[in-house]
C-alpha positions as CSV (number, residue, x, y, z in Angstrom):
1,X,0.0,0.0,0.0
2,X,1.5,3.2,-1.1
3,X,2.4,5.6,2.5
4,X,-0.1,8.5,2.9
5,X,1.1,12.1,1.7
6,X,2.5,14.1,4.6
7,X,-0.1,16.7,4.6
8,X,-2.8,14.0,5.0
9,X,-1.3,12.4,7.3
10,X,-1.0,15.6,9.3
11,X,-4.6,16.7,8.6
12,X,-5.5,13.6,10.8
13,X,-3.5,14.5,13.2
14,X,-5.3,18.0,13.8
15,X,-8.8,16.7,13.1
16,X,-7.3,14.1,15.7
17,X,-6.6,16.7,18.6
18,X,-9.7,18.9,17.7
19,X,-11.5,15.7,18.6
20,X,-9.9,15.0,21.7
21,X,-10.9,18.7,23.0
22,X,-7.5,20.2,22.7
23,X,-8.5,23.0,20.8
24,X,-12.0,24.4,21.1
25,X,-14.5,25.4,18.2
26,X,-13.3,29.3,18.4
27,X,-9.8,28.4,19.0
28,X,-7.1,29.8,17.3
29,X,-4.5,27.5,16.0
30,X,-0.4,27.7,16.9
31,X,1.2,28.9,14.0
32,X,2.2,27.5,11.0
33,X,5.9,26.8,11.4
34,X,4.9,26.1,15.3
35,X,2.9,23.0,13.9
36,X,5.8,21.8,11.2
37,X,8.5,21.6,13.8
38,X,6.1,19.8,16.3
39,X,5.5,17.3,13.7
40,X,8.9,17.7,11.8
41,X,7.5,18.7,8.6
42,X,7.5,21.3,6.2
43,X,5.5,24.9,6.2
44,X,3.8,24.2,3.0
45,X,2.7,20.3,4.1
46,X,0.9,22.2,7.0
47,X,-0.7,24.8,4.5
48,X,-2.7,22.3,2.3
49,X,-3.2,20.4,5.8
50,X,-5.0,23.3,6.4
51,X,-6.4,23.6,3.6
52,X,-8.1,20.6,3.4
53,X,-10.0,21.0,6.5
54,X,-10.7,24.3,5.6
55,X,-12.8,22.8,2.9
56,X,-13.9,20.1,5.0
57,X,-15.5,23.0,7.8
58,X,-13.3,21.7,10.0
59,X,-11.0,24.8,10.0
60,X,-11.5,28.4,9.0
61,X,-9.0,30.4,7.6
62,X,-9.1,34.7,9.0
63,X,-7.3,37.0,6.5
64,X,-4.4,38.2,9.0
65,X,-5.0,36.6,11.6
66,X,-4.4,32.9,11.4
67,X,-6.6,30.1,11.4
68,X,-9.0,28.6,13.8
69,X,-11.2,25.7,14.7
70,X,-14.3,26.4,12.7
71,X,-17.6,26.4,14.9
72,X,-20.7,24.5,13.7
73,X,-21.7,26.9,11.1
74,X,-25.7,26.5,10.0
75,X,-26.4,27.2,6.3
76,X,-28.3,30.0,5.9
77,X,-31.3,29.9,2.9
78,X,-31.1,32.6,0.5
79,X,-34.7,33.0,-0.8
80,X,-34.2,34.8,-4.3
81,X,-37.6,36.9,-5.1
82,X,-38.1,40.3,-6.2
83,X,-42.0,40.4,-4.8
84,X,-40.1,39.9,-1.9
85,X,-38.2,43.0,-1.8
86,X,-41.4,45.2,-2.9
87,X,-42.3,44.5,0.4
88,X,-39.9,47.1,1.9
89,X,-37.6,46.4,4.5
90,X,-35.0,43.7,3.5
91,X,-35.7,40.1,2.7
92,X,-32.1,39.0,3.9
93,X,-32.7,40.2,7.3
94,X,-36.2,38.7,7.1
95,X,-35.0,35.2,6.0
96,X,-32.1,35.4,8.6
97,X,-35.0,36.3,11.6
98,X,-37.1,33.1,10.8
99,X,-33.8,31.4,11.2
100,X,-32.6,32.8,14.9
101,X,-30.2,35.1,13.5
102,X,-28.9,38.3,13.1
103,X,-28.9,39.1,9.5
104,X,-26.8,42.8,8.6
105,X,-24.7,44.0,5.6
106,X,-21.5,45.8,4.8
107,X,-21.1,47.7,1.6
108,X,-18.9,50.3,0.0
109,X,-20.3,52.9,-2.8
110,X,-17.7,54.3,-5.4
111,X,-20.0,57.2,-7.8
112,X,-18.4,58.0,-11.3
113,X,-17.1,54.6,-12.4
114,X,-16.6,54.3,-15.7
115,X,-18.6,50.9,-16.9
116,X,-16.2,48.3,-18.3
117,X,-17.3,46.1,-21.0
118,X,-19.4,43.1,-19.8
119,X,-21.1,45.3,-17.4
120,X,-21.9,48.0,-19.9
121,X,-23.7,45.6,-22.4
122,X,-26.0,44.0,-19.2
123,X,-27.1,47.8,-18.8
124,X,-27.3,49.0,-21.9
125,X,-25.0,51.6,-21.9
126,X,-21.8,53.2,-23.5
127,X,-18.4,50.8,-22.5
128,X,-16.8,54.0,-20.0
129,X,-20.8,55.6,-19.1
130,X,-20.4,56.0,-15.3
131,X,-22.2,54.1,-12.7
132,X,-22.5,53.8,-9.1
133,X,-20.7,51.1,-8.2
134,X,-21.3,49.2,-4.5
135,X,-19.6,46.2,-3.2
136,X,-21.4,43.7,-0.4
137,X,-21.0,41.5,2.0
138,X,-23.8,40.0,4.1
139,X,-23.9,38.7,7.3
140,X,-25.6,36.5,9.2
141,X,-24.3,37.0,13.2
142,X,-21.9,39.0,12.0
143,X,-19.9,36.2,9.7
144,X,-20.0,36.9,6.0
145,X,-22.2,34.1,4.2
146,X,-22.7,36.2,0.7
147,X,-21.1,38.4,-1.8
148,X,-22.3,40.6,-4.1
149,X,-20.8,43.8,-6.5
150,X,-23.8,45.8,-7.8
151,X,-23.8,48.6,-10.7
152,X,-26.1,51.3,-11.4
153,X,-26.3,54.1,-14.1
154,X,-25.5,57.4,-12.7
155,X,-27.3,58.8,-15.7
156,X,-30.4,57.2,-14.2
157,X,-30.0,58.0,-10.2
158,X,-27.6,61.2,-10.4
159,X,-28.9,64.4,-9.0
160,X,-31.5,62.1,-6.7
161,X,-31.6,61.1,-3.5
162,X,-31.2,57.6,-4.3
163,X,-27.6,58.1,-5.8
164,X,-26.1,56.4,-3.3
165,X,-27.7,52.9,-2.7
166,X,-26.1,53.0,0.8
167,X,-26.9,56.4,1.7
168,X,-29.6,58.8,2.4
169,X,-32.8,58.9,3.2
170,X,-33.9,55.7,1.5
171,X,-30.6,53.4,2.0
172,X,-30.9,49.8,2.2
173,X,-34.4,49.7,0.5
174,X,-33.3,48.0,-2.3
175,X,-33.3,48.4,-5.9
176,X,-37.0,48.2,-6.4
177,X,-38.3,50.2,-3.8
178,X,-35.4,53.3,-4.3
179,X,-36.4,53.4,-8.1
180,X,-39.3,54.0,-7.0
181,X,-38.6,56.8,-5.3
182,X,-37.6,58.7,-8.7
183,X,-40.7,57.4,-10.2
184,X,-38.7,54.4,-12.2
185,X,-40.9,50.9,-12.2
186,X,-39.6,47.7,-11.8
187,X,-41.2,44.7,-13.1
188,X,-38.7,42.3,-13.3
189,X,-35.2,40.8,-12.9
190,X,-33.5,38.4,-15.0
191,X,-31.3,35.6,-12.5
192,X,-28.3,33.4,-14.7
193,X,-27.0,31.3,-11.8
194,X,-23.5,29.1,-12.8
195,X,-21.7,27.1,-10.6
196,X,-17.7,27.8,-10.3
197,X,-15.3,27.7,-7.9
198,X,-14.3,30.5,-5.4
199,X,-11.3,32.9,-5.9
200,X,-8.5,33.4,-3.9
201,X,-9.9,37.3,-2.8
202,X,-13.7,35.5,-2.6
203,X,-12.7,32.8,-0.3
204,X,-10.7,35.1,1.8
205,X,-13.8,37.2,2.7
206,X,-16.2,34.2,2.7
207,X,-13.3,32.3,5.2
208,X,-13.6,29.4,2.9
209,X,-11.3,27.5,0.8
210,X,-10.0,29.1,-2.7
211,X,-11.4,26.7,-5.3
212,X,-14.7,25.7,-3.1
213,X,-17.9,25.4,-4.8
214,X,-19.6,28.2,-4.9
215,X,-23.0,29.4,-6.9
216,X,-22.3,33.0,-8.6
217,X,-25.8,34.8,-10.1
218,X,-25.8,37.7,-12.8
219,X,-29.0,38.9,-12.1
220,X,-30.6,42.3,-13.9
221,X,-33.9,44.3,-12.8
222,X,-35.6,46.3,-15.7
223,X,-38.1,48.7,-15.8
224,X,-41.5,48.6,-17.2
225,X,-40.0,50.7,-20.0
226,X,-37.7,47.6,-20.5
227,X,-34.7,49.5,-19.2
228,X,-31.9,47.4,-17.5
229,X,-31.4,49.7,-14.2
230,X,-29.0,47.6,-12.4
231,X,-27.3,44.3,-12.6
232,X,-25.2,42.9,-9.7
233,X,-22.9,40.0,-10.0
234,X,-23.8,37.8,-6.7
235,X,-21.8,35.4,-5.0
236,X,-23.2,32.8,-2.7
237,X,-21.2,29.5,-1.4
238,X,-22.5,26.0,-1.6
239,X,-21.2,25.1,2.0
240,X,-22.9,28.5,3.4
241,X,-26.3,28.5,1.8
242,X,-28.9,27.1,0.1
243,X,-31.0,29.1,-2.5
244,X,-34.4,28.8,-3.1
245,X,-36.4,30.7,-6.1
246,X,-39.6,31.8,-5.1
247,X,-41.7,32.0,-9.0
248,X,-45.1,33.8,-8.9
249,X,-47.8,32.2,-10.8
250,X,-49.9,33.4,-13.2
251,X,-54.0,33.4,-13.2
């Protein structure tokens, strides 16, 4: 029988002491190099160690910081509806509140981006047109469980007091009910979920593996003028969440 790789031989070894209570769900791992002498192996044989149970949830990795004994993480379900959101208030927090937790996002708004390509075509507009640009991540108890990078047309929103998506009077309504505000329908979004595997700055923010499984949706809300008014590339991980589409039905 061919002898086991080092670093899965030393991956037992750590789910081994986590097991026996050594280390605590919450607890923060000795370093790196700490763990290779102890075990008279090499830094990067500890790395993919580490790696493997961070894909396992075993570990987590923090940006840093280091890594640490994961705790029991439950996945949070990701209802994807836009009758939802003309409800006011915010269906993440919502679905998050049914669930026991604390649901919350962070975001960052940059006005006057020029569009790039891809993103320009989804909205309809000039490659270089500026949009409002915000970046996302939601949280449920205060640990990140979804991404998401959305633009907007300043030509549409500039001048308003929904510019900012983020700020104002009418932040964190959402898309449907700010447009509103300006007297701009929406009737509808258009969702193209794929399934690829996280990046290196993805699953650094996530606190998962690079390379794990992870659901990414282009979605796009129109107007009843058939205007695209923003599009949002949206990334949600397979061992985080589970999404569920609600579809209305006709009569």
């Amino acid at each position: 029988m061919p002898e086991q790789p080092p670093y899965l031989r030393i991956a037992d070894v750590l789910r081994e002491r986590i097991a026996a209570h050594e280390w605590a769900p919450g607890d923060r791992l000795p370093s790196r190099a700490q763990i290779a002498q102890e075990h008279g192996v090499g830094d990067n044989v500890v790395r993919r160690a580490q790696e493997l149970l961070i894909s396992q949830g075993v570990l987590e990795g923090r940006a840093g910081s280091g890594t640490y004994v994961a705790e029991p993480r439950q996945r949070v379900r990701v209802v994807r509806s836009v009758a939802r959101e003309q409800g006011g208030g915010s269906p993440f927090r919502s679905d998050m509140r049914a669930m026991g937790r604390l649901g919350d996002w962070e975001s960052r708004m940059e006005a006057k981006v020029p569009a790039p390509a891809e993103i320009a075509a989804r909205l309809g507009i000039a490659e270089g047109d500026l949009c409002v640009r915000t970046t996302y991540e939601f949280l449920a108890d205060g640990r990140p469980v979804q991404l998401s990078t959305s633009w907007e047309p300043y030509d549409l929103t500039g001048g308003t007091i929904v510019v900012l998506p983020e700020g104002g009077p009418h932040a964190g309504e959402g898309v449907v009910n700010r447009m509103a505000v300006i007297g701009i329908t929406v009737t509808h979004a258009v969702e193209q979920p794929e399934p690829a595997h996280a990046s290196a700055e993805e699953a650094t923010l996530l606190g998962i593996q690079k390379g794990s499984f992870v659901t990414r949706i282009r979605r796009t809300y129109y107007s009843d003028e058939g205007r695209p008014v923003e599009t949002a590339d949206i990334v949600v991980p397979a061992a985080l969440c589970e999404i569920v589409y609600e579809v209305p039905v006709s009569r």
